[in-house]
N, C-alpha and C positions, 0 to 999 in steps of 0.2 A: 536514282538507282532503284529498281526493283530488285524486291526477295521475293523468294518463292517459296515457299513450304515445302520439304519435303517429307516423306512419310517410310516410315520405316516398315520392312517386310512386314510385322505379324499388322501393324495398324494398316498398311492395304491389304490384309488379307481377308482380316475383319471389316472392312470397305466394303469389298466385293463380295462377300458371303452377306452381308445387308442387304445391298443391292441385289443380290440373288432373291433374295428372302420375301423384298418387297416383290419384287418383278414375280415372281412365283403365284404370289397371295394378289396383284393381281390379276394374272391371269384365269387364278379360280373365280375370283367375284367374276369377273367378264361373265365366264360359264355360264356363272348360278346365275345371274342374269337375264341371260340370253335364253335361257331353259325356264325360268320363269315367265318370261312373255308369251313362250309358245305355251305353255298351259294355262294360263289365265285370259286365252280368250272368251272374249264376250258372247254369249249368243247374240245370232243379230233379232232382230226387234219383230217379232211380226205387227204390219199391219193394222189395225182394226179400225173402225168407224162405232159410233153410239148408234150411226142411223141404221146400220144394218140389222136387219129382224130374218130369224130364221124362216124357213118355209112352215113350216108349223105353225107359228105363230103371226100368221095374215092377217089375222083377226084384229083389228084394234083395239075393241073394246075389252080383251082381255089383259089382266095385268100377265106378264110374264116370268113375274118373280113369289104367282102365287102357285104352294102348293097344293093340289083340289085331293089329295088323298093323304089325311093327314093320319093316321094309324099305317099305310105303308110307308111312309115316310120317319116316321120312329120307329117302326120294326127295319129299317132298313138300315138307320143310321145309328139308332141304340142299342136296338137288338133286346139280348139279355137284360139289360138297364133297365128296358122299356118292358117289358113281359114281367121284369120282378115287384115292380111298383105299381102295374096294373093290373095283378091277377087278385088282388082283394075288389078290387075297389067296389064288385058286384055286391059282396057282403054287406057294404054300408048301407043298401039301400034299404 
C-alpha cells in the first residue's frame, strides 16, 4: 500500500512561490549570460610573420630597432623631463 503526502494550502503555496523564485533568478543569470558573451568578444588576431621587414628598411645591414636620433627621441618621448635635466648640463663644462 502506497501513501502519499499531501500538502496543505499555504505549504503549496509556498512550493510554488519557490519554484517561481527559482525559475525567475534563473532566467536572469540566462540573461546576464548571454549578454556577457556578446561583449566579451575577442578581437581576432592579426597576422604577423618575424620575416616581414618594412619597405624602409631593405637594407640589411641596418638594425631596425636602432634609434639614429637620439635627442629627438627624448624630446619626443620625455619632453619636459628631458629639457629639465638637460638645460645645465652645458654649465659643467
Amino acid at each position: 500500500m502506497e501513501t502519499y503526502m499531501t500538502l496543505t494550502q499555504t505549504q503549496m503555496a509556498d512550493r510554488l512561490a519557490l519554484i517561481k523564485e527559482v525559475a525567475e533568478r534563473k532566467n536572469k543569470m540566462a540573461k546576464i549570460k548571454a549578454k556577457g558573451k556578446t561583449t566579451m568578444r575577442k578581437a581576432p588576431k592579426v597576422k604577423r610573420t618575424f620575416m616581414d621587414t618594412s619597405a624602409a628598411m631593405d637594407d640589411s645591414s641596418k638594425n631596425p630597432n636602432y634609434y639614429t636620433d637620439a635627442s629627438k627621441y627624448a624630446n619626443e618621448y620625455y619632453g619636459e623631463t628631458y629639457r629639465e635635466t638637460t638645460r645645465f648640463d652645458n654649465d659643467w663644462n
